[in-house]
Each structure stands twice: as C-alpha cells, then as structure tokens.
N, C-alpha and C positions, 0 to 999 in steps of 0.2 A: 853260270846262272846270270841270266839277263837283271837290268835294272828293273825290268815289268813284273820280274817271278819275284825279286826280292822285295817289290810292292806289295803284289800278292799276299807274301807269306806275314811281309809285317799286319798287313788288313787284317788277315783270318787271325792273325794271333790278337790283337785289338777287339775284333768281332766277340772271338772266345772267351777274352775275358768280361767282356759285358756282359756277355751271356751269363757266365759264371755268374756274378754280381746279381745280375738279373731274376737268374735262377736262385738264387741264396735269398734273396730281397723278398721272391714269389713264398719262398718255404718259411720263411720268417714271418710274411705278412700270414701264410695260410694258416699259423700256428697261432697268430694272433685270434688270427678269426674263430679259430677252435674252441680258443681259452674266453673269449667274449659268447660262443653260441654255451658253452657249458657254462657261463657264470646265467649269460640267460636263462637257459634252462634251471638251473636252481631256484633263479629269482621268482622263477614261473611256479615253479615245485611249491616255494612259500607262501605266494600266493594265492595258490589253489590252496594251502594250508589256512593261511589267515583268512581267505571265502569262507570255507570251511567252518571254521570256528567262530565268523562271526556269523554263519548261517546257525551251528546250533546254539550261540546264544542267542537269534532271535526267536527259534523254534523252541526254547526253552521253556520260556515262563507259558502258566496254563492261559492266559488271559491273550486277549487280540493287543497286537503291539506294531504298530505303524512307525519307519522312520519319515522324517515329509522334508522339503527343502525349504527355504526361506518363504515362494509363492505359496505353500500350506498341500503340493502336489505330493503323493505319495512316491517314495522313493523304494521302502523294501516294505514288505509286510511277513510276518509269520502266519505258521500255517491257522494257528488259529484264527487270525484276522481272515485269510481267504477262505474260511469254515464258516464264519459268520456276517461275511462284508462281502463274500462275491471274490470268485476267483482274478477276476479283471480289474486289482487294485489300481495298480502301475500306472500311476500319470494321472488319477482322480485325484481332486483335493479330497479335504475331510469333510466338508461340507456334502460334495456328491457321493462320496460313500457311505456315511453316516447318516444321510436327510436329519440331523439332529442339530440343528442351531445352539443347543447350549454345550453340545460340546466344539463345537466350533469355536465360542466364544471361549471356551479355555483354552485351547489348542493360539489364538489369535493374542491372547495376554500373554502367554508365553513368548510367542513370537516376538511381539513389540516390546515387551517392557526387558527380554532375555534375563525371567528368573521362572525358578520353575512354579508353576500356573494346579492347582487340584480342585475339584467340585465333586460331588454325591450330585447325581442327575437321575432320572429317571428315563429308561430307555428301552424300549421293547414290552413294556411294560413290568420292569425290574429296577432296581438300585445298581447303579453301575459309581464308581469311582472314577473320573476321568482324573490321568494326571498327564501334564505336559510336561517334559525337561527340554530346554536350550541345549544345541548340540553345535560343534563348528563356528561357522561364520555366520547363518543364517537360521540354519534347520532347528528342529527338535524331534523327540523321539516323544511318541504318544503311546497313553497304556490307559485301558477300557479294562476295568476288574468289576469283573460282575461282585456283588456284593449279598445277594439274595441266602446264599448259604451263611456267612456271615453274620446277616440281621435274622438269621432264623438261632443260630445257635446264641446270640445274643439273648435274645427273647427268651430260649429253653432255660438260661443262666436264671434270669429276673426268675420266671417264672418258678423256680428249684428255689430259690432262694427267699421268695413269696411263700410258695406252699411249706418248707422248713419252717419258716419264722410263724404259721398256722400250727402245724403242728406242735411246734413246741411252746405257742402261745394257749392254748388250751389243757393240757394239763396243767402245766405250770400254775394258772388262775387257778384251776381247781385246789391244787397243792396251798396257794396262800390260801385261797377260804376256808379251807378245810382247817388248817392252822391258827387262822386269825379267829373262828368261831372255838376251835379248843381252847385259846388264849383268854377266851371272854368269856369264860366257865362251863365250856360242855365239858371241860378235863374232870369237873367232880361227878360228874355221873360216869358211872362203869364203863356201864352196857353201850350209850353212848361215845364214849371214846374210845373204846376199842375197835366201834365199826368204823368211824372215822380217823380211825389209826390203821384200818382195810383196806379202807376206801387211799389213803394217804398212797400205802403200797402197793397200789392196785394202779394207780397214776404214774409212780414211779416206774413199774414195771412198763409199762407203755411208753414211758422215756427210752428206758434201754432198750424196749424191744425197736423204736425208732433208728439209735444209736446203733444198734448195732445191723440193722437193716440198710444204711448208708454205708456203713462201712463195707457189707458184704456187697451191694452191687457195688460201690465204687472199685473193689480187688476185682471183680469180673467182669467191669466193663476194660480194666488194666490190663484184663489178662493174665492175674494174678493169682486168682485160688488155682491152688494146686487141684489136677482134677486124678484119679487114679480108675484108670479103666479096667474093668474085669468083666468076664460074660459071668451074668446074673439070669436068675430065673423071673420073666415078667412077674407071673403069677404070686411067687414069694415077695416080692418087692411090694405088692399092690396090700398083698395080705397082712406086711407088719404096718403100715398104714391106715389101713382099715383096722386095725385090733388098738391103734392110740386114739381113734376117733371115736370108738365103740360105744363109750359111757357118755361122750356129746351125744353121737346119736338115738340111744337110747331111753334118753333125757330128755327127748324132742321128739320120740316115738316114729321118728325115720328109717327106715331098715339101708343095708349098705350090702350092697353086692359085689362080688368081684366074678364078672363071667368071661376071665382070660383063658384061651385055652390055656393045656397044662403043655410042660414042656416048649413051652414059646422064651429063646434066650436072646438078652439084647447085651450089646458092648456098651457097657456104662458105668460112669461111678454113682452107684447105687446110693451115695449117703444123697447127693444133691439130685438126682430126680426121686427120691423118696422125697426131698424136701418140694417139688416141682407139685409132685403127686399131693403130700401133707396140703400144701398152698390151694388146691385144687377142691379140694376135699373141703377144707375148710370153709372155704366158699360158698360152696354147695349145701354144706350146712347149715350156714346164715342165713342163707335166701330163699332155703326150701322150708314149706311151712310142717306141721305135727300131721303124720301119717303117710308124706312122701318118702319118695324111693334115692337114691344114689346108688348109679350102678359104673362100674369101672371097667370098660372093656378093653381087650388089644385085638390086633388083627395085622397078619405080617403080609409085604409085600417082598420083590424080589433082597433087595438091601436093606430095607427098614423096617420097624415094625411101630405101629398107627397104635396108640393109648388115649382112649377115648373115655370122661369125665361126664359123664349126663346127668343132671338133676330134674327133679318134676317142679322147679321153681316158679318165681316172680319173673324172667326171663330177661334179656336186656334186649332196649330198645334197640332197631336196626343203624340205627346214624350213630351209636358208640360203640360197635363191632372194631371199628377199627384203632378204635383208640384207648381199649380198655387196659395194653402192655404200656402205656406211656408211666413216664416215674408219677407217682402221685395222684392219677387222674382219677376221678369217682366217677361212679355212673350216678347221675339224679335220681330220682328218685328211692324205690325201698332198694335200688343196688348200691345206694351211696352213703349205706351207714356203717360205721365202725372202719377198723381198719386203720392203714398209714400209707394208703394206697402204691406201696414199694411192693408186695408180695406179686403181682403180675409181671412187673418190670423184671423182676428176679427171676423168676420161672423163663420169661422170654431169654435172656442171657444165657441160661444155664443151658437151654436145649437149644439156642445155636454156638452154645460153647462145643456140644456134641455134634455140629454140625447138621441139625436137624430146621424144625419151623415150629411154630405154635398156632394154630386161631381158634375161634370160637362162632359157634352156629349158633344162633337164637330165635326165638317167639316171645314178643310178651305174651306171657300169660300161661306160656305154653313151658316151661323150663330152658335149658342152655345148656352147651356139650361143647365142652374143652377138649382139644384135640393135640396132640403135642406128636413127634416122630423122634424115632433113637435108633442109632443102628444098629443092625441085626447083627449075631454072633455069624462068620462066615464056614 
C-alpha cells in the first residue's frame, strides 16, 4: 500500500464519519421539525377552536353586537348585526353604520372615559338600549338591544295591574256602603237588610268569581291546568251548555239552538271548552236583546272541526275585533257592561291550549259570531 492509498483510505474514512454526523444531525433536526409542524398543528387545531367559540359567542345573543378598536372601526359583528346594519360591516365605524349620532356618542364615552357607556335611544323608530363596554387596550364591544317587546310587556304589567286595582275597587265601595248604610239603621228594617245583605253577597261573589278567574288564566297561561283529552261528541257538549243557559234564556225570551250535525267528534277536554262554549254563550246572552236567536253551530274540515257562536245582538264595532281576547279589555259601548273582562282571554288560551285559534266576525247592529277550532277525532 502506497503512502497515496493510505491517504485515500484515511479521507474516506474522515469523509464517512462526517457524513455519519451529518446524516444523524439531518434526522435529529428533521425530527425536530416534525415535533414543532405537530405542535403547530395543534396550536392551529385550538385556534380554529377558540375562532370558534368566540364566533358562537358573538352569534349568540339575539340582539346586533359590534366588536370596534380604539378608532370606533368595526372589528367583528354577529350575525345579527349584519341582518340589520348591512353585511359590509368590517372596517366602518359606528357612526357609518348606524347614521345614529347618539349612539355614537355612547359608543365614544366608552371609549374615552374606558367605563362602560348605556343610553335608551330611539332608532328606527324603536327603543333600542345601546350599551358600550371597554375591551383590551383600546377597543370595546357594543350591544344595540331592541327594547320594544320590553316596553310593550311593561305597559301590559301597569296596564293588569290598573285594571285589577278597578276591578276590585268597585265592589269593594259597594261592599262598604252597603255596610256603612246597615250600620246607620237599615239593619232594623227586615226587608231592607236582607236585600242589602243580597246585594252584600252578590258583590262578594264577583270577587271570587275575579279571584278565581286570575287564577285560572294565570295556570294556562303556565301551562298548568292539567288538560285531559277524550273524543267527545260536538253536538252533546253544545247541548249540556245550552240546557245551563236555558232558564237565562228563557227569562229574556231568547230561543237557543244547537244546529251541530249529529255525530261530528272533536279531541278535547270537554270540561274546558264546555267552559270556552258556557263563556260564549253567556255573552251572547248579555248583548242579545228579548226575542233574539242564539244559534251554536259546527262544521268539520279535513283535521278540525269550526264551532261557531252567532247571536242576533248589539254587534261589536269593527276596530275592537281584534282586541276583544285581550285580559280585561271591554268593548265601549252596550258591549262594555258587566263582566271582569278575563272570560275572552280564557277562552283564547284554552283553544290554543288544544292547539286551535279563536276570532270573532261582526256588524253593528247586525249580531256577532264567535268562532273557535278543536281537533277532530282522527
């Protein structure tokens, strides 16, 4: 072996082991790389996660919800917001989205003063609640809460609580005078104080029948009266109705007809649209004058079947058609006497408890014809 070959061999063996090295350095670093692409890849995984989650909670709440940065430029919106501000949020201030100056100036005290900013404005022509909250370094997150359902179920509140406080302020006065004149000596006449001792329980009774009229739509507006379904025959149902009314009517020289066919069966709990029917009935008795008709009819379609109430009455005017189911409401005139005006509200509830509708066709002058629907036996 020459001194050139034993060069040689010492090279390639030097070479070799670099390579080695080399090669061991390449597998180490590419294992590296591996273990840094799968932590990226995770990191990315979470990320699409936390996107995620903070896209559903901006899609969350029902109301339009703007995040903005410190300039007041929209950063994210939900879907509501792009449902009522315009798909093309992204990069408008509040000002250009909204054309609404005063919510701008909430959105703008948030900002500067970084506490969170609320006003009741009027926008669209609606009550809207604007609130701002401070958010990071600069931003905040804005929320436009319509408020119109709100100030509407407010108002139904007062307005429940007005008409109770009516209702039970008129008997009541009756109840003391009636008391306060026994006290200052009608008690020594008989005849006298017995009717005024009628008359007493006659008030009281109108309490409880109040009392317990709140009570019963308050369980089925809950959802609470238990309801017990059975197929029932229309025609019988109408008929023990008609035979409690019989002696009102025939005391008022009203005649009462029932012209359901025969054999017509509805799925119903019969105690409460008997009371739907009684309510109905009763009505039609008040407002129908000496020698009119009440006539009760049904008529089925494919799944339901149509129970129709007609009187030859005083009729209701057409602009309180739609409000006659409200809790309380009276119709003016001769449709607005007696009563505790809950017996419509109740009837309504009870037949879309059965999943049905109620309304009422009218004429002055002409009578009025209640119409309710119950499902048919299948």
């Amino acid at each position: 072996m020459t001194l050139l070959d034993a060069l040689l061999i010492l090279a390639a063996g030097v070479l070799g082991a670099q390579l080695w090295r080399a090669r061991r350095a390449q597998r180490a670093l590419q294992d590296q790389l591996d273990d840094y692409a799968a932590q990226a890849s995770e990191l990315t995984d979470q990320l699409h996660q936390v996107e995620a989650r903070a896209a559903a909670l901006i899609d969350g709440p029902p109301h339009p919800l703007l995040v903005i940065d410190a300039g007041s430029a929209i950063q994210l919106a939900n879907a509501r917001a792009r449902e009522v501000l315009g798909p093309n949020l992204i990069g408008q201030t509040v000002i250009e989205a909204t054309r609404a100056h005063e919510i701008d100036a909430v959105v703008q005290t948030a900002l500067s003063q970084r506490q969170i900013a609320e006003q009741t404005v009027t926008w669209h022509i609606r009550p809207y609640l604007v609130r701002a909250a401070p958010i990071g370094s600069g931003g905040a997150v804005v929320v436009l809460e319509d408020q119109t359902q709100l100030h509407r179920l407010e108002r139904v509140r007062r307005d429940f609580v007005a008409n109770v406080s009516h209702e039970l302020r008129t008997p009541l006065a009756s109840i003391r005078l009636l008391i306060e004149t026994l006290l200052a000596g009608a008690k020594d006449d008989p005849e006298v104080s017995v009717r005024m001792l009628n008359q007493v329980i006659g008030e009281v009774d109108a309490l409880t029948q109040l009392a317990q009229e709140l009570l019963d739509l308050s369980m089925i507006e809950a959802g609470q009266m238990p309801m017990q379904l059975r197929a029932a025959d229309v025609r019988d149902v109408i008929d023990e109705q008609l035979r409690h009314f019989q002696p009102q009517a025939q005391q008022k020289q009203i005649a009462l007809n029932n012209a359901a066919p025969i054999g017509l069966r509805a799925e119903i709990d019969q105690k409460l649209i008997g009371r739907v029917l009684g309510n109905l009935i009763h009505n039609a008795l008040k407002f129908t004058p000496a020698d009119g008709q009440i006539t009760i009819g049904a008529e089925a379609a494919a799944e339901t079947i149509t129970i129709a109430v007609k009187d030859t009455g005083v009729g209701i005017p057409p602009e309180e058609l739609l409000r006659i189911f409200e809790r309380f409401y009276k119709v003016d005139q001769a449709r607005g006497k007696g009563g505790t005006g809950l017996g419509l509200a109740i009837a309504r509830h009870v037949v879309e408890a059965h999943g049905g509708k109620i309304w009422a066709e009218s004429k002055l002058g002409q009578g009025a014809t209640f119409f309710f629907t119950v499902p048919k036996v299948k």
